[in-house]
VOFI-617107 format. One record per residue (C-alpha): residue in three letters; x negated, y negated, z negated. Coordinates in steps of 0.1 Angstrom, whole numbers, padded with zeros to 4 digits, always signed. Example, Ala and Ser with C-alpha at 12.3 -4.5 7.8 and 13.67 -1.06 7.14 Angstrom:
2
ALA-0123+0045-0078
SER-0137+0011-0071
***
This chain:
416
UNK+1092-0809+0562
UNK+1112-0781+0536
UNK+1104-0793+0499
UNK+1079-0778+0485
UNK+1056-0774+0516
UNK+1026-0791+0534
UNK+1018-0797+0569
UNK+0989-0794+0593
UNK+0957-0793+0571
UNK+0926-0811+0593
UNK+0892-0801+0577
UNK+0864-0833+0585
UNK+0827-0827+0582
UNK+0810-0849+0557
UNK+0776-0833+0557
UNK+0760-0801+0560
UNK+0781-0774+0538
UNK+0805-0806+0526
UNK+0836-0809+0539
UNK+0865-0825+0532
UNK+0903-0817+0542
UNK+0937-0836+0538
UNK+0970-0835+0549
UNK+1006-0839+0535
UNK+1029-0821+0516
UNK+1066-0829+0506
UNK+1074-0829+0465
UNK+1104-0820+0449
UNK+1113-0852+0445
UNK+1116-0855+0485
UNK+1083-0880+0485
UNK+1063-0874+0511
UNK+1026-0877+0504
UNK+0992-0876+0513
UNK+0966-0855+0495
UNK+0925-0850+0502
UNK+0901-0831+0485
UNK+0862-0829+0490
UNK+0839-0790+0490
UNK+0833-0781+0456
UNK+0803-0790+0440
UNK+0776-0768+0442
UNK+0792-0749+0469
UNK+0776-0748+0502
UNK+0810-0747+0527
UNK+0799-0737+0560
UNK+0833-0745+0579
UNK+0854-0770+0553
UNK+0875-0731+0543
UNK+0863-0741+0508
UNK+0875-0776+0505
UNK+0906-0766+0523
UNK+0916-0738+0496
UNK+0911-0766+0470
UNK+0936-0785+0490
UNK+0961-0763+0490
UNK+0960-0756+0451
UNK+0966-0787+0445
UNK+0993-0796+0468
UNK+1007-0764+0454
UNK+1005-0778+0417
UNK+1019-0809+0431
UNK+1046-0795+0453
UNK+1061-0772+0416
UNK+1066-0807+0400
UNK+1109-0812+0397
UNK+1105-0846+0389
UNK+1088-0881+0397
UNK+1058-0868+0384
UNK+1033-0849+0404
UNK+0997-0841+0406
UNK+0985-0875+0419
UNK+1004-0893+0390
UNK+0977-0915+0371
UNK+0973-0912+0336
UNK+0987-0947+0335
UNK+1019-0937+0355
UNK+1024-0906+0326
UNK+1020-0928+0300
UNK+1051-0953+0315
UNK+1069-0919+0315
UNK+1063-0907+0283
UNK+1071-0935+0263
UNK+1104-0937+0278
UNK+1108-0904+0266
UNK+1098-0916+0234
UNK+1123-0938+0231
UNK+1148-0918+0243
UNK+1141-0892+0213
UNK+1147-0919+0184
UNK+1109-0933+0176
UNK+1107-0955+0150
UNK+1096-0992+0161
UNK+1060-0988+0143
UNK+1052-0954+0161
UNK+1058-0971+0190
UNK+1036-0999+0185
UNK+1013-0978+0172
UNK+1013-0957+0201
UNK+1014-0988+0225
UNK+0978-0997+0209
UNK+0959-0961+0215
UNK+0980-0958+0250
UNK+0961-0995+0258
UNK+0922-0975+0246
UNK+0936-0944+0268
UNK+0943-0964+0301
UNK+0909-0991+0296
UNK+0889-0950+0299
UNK+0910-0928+0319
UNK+0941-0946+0331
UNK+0933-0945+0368
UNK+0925-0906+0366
UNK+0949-0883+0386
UNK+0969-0857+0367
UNK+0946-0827+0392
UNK+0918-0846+0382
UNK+0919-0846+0348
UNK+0897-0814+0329
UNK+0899-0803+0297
UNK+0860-0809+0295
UNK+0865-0845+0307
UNK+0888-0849+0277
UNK+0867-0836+0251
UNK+0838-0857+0266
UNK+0864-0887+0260
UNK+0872-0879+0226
UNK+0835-0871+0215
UNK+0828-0906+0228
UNK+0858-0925+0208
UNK+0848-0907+0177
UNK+0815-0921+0177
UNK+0824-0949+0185
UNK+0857-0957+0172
UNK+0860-0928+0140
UNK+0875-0899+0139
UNK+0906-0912+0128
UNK+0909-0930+0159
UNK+0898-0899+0181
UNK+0927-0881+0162
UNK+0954-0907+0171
UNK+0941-0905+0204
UNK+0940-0870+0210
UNK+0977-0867+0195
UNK+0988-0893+0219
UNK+0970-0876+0249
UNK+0985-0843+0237
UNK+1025-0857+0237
UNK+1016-0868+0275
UNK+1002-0839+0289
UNK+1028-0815+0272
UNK+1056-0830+0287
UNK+1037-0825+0322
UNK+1037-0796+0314
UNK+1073-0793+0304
UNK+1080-0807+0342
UNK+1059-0787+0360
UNK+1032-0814+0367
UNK+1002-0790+0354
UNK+1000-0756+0346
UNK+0984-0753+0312
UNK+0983-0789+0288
UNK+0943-0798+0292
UNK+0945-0814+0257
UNK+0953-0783+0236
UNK+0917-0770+0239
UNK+0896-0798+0231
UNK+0882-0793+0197
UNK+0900-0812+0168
UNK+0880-0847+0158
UNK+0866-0843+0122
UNK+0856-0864+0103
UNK+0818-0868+0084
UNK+0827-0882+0052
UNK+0818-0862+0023
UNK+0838-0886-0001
UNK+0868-0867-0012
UNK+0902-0885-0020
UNK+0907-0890-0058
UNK+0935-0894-0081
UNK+0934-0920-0111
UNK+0935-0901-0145
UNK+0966-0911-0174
UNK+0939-0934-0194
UNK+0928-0950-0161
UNK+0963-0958-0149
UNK+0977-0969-0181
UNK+0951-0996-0184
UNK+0950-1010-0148
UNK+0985-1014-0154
UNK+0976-1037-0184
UNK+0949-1056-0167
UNK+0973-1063-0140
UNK+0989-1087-0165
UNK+0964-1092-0192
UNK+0929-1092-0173
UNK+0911-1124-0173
UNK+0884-1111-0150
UNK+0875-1134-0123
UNK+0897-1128-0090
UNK+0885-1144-0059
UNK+0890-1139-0023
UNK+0874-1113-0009
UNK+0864-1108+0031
UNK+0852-1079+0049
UNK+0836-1052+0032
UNK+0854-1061-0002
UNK+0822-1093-0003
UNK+0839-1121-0027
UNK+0843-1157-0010
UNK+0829-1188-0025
UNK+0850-1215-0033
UNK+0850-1250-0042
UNK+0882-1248-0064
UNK+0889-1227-0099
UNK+0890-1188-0093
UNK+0923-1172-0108
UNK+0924-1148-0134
UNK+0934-1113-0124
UNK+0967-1122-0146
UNK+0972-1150-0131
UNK+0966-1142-0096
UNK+0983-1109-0097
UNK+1016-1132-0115
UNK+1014-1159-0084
UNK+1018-1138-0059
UNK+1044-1107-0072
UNK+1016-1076-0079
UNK+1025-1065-0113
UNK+1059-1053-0105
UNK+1052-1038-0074
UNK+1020-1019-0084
UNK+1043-1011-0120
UNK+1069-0997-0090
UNK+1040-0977-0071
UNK+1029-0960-0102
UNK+1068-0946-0114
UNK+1077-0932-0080
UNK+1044-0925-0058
UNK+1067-0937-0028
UNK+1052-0948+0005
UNK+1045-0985+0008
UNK+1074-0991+0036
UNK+1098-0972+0012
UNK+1089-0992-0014
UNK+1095-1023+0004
UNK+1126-1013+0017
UNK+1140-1006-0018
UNK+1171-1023-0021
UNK+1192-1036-0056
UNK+1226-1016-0042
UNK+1200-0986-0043
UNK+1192-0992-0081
UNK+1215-0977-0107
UNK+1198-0991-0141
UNK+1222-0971-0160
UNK+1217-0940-0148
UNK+1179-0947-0143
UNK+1177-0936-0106
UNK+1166-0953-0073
UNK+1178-0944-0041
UNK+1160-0945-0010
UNK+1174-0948+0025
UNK+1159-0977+0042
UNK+1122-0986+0049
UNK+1106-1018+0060
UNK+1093-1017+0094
UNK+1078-1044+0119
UNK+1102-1040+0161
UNK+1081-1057+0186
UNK+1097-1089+0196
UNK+1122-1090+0164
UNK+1099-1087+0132
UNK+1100-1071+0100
UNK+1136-1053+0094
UNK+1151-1022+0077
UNK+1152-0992+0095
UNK+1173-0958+0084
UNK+1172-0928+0100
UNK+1181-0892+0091
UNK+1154-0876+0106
UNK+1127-0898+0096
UNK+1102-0876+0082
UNK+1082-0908+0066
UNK+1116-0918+0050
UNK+1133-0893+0035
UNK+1167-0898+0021
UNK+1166-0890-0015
UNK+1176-0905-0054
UNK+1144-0904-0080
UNK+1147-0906-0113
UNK+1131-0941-0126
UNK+1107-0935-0160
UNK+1113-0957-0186
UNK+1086-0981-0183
UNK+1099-0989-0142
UNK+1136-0995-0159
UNK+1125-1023-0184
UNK+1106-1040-0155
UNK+1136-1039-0131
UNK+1156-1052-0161
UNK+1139-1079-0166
UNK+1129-1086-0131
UNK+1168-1085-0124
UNK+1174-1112-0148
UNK+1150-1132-0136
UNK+1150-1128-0097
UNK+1173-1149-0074
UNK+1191-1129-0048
UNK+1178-1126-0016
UNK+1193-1119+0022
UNK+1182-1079+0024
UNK+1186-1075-0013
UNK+1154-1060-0020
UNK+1135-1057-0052
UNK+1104-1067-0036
UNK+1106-1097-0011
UNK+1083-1120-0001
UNK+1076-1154-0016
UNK+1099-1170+0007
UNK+1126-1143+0000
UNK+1122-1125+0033
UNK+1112-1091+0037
UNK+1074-1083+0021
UNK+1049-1077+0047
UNK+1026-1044+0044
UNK+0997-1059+0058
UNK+1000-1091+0036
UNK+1007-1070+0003
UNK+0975-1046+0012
UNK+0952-1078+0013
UNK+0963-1090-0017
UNK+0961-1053-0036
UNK+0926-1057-0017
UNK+0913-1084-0039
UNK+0929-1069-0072
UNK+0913-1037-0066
UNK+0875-1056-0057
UNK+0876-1076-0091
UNK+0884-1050-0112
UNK+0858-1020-0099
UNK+0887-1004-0083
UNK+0878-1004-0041
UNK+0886-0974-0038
UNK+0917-0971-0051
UNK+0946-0984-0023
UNK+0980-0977-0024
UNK+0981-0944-0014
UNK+0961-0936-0046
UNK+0993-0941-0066
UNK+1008-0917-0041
UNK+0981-0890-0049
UNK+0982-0899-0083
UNK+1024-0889-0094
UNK+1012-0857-0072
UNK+0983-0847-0091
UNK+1006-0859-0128
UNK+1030-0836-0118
UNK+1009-0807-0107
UNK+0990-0812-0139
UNK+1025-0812-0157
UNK+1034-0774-0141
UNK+1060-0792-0123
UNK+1055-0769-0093
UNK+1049-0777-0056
UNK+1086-0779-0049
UNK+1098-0808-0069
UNK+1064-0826-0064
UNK+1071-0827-0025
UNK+1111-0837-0036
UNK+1092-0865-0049
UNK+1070-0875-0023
UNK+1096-0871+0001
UNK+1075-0842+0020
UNK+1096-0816+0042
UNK+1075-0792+0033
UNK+1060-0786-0002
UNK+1028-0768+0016
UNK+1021-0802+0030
UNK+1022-0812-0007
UNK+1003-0789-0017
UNK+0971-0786+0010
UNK+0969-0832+0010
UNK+0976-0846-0027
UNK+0974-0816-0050
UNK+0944-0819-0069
UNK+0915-0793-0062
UNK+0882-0786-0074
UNK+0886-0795-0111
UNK+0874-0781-0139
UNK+0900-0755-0156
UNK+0895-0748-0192
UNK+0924-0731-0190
UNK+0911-0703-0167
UNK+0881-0696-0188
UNK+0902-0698-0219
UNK+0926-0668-0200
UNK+0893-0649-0188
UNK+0882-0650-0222
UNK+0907-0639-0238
UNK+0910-0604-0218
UNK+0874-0598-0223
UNK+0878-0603-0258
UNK+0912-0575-0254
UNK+0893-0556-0232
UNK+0860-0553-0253
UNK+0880-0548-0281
UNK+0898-0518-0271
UNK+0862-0499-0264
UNK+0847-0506-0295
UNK+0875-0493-0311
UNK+0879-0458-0289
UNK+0840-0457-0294
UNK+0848-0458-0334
UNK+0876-0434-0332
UNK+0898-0459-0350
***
């Protein structure tokens, strides 16, 4: 059998006006294989000439495939494809992982679908369902994920059309909009972080303190034992990302000239740990120097003085002087944050925060996105920008050429 063509097609009766027809058909791969399909439903198929024309249009789809891949491929099988692909292209060890978990939620649902089988309408049903369910946070991950797959089955030849791109978007419900901490509110959580003598005691889920038998630490004192003042102080002068922070380095640090520069972020490789990781092309570690405000030089001073040196050299290791770990730093900013009133300000916060300073500050989309490392200062612009504030300024301008305006009649009315 030529590649790219079927064989004898034999149409069985099922039922009255249901048919079903099979045969085989030879891929580009040189596989030989064996395809059925059933009458459409709804149709009533006198002689099986319906459910043989579906037959044929798939083994058609199948038969265009150049590679492996072909219309009975499972979503399981495109997944083991893709990810090699994945890594082939340079992924960072954390997409992967990431990826690894929503490719686990994809195959549990649909993994044992066939590419042919799979409808753009069966997806959206699937992402409705894990938006419910899971958020849509998680229907967004998944729906990127899903997206990558079926794009480069397309790209092959697998499917005509990527079922994905038409499914609507997840959104989410929340009304709550992100916020930005103000100068004043800033300037003293950075002086309760050493000076508070609030109560700070573990919290668990939902931010709900835990009792305890022993003495609850201070805010002071907890955020001294276990290294926050420096690092939040570090979050607040440079609005990095919390890997790039992590991954700062003291060979990156030029106290004299009063800059930082970044090039390596921390990040967690299956099977290896917690390492640093520099790429080029990194989009969530952008290669840059910032310039270090005063108050960030006299900490990193003083915290050189009194560190001892560790094996990755950065500023910020863990207590045993290994490299921090995101997820135990977050639970620790967790409880700050619930003893002080603060939930809702996490890490990113800081990030929004030297946005919406330097917007405030005329500074200009441009150098703000510099800052944040973006590629593009629109994406600076649309996601940490503030919006919807009150602008005196405006009415101030308004006012002012009414005033001009108004003006200039009265005095053509007077002649003068």
């Amino acid at each position: 059998m030529p590649l790219g063509t079927w064989g004898h097609i034999k149409r069985t009766k099922v039922d009255k006006g249901r048919w079903y027809a099979d045969g085989r058909y030879r891929a580009q791969n040189g596989r030989t294989r064996r395809m059925r399909r059933y009458s459409p439903e709804g149709v009533f198929d006198r002689e099986g000439a319906a459910a043989e024309r579906v037959l044929i249009e798939a083994m058609k789809s199948a038969c265009e495939s150049t590679g492996d891949l072909d219309g009975t491929t499972t979503i399981d099988e495109l997944w083991t494809s893709y990810r090699v692909e994945l890594v082939e292209s340079g992924r960072a060890p954390r997409t992967l992982t990431r990826y690894d978990d929503v490719a686990k939620f994809i195959g549990a649902q649909l993994g044992g679908l066939r590419l042919q089988e799979v409808s753009t309408q069966r997806l959206e049903t699937f992402l409705r369902s894990v938006a419910e369910v899971n958020g849509a946070g998680n229907a967004k991950s998944t729906r990127s994920v899903l997206s990558g797959m079926f794009s480069m089955a397309t790209r092959l030849g697998v499917v005509k059309a990527n079922p994905v791109r038409d499914t609507k978007p997840p959104t989410s419900k929340s009304t709550k909009k992100p916020r930005s901490l103000e100068p004043e509110e800033l300037a003293k959580l950075l002086v309760d972080l050493r000076q508070s003598t609030i109560p700070c005691p573990a919290v668990g889920k939902g931010g709900v303190p835990v009792p305890s038998k022993y003495r609850v630490p201070t805010v002071a004192e907890y955020c001294a034992s276990v290294d926050l003042v420096d690092v939040i102080t570090m979050f607040a002068a440079t609005g990095v990302r919390m890997s790039e922070l992590i991954g700062m380095t003291w060979p990156g640090l030029d106290l004299q000239a009063k800059t930082i520069s970044l090039s390596e972020k921390a990040a967690r490789v299956p099977g290896v740990g917690l390492v640093l990781v520099s790429r080029d092309d990194d989009p969530k570690n952008t290669h840059r120097t910032l310039a270090l405000p005063d108050f960030a030089v006299t900490m990193l001073r003083a915290r050189k003085l009194a560190m001892p040196p560790n094996t990755h050299q950065v500023l910020f290791p863990s207590s045993t002087g290994t490299i921090r770990d995101a997820d135990a730093l977050n639970v620790q900013w967790r409880r700050v944050r619930a003893a002080l009133g603060l939930d809702w300000v996490t890490a990113h916060t800081f990030r929004r925060t030297v946005a919406s300073l330097l917007d405030e500050s005329k500074m200009g989309p441009r150098i703000t996105a510099d800052q944040l490392g973006h590629a593009s200062p629109s994406m600076t612009m649309d996601k940490y920008m503030s919006r919807g504030k009150v602008r005196p300024e405006v009415a101030a301008i308004l006012d002012a050429a009414v005033k001009v305006e108004s003006k200039r009649r009265v005095d053509d009315s007077t002649g003068s």
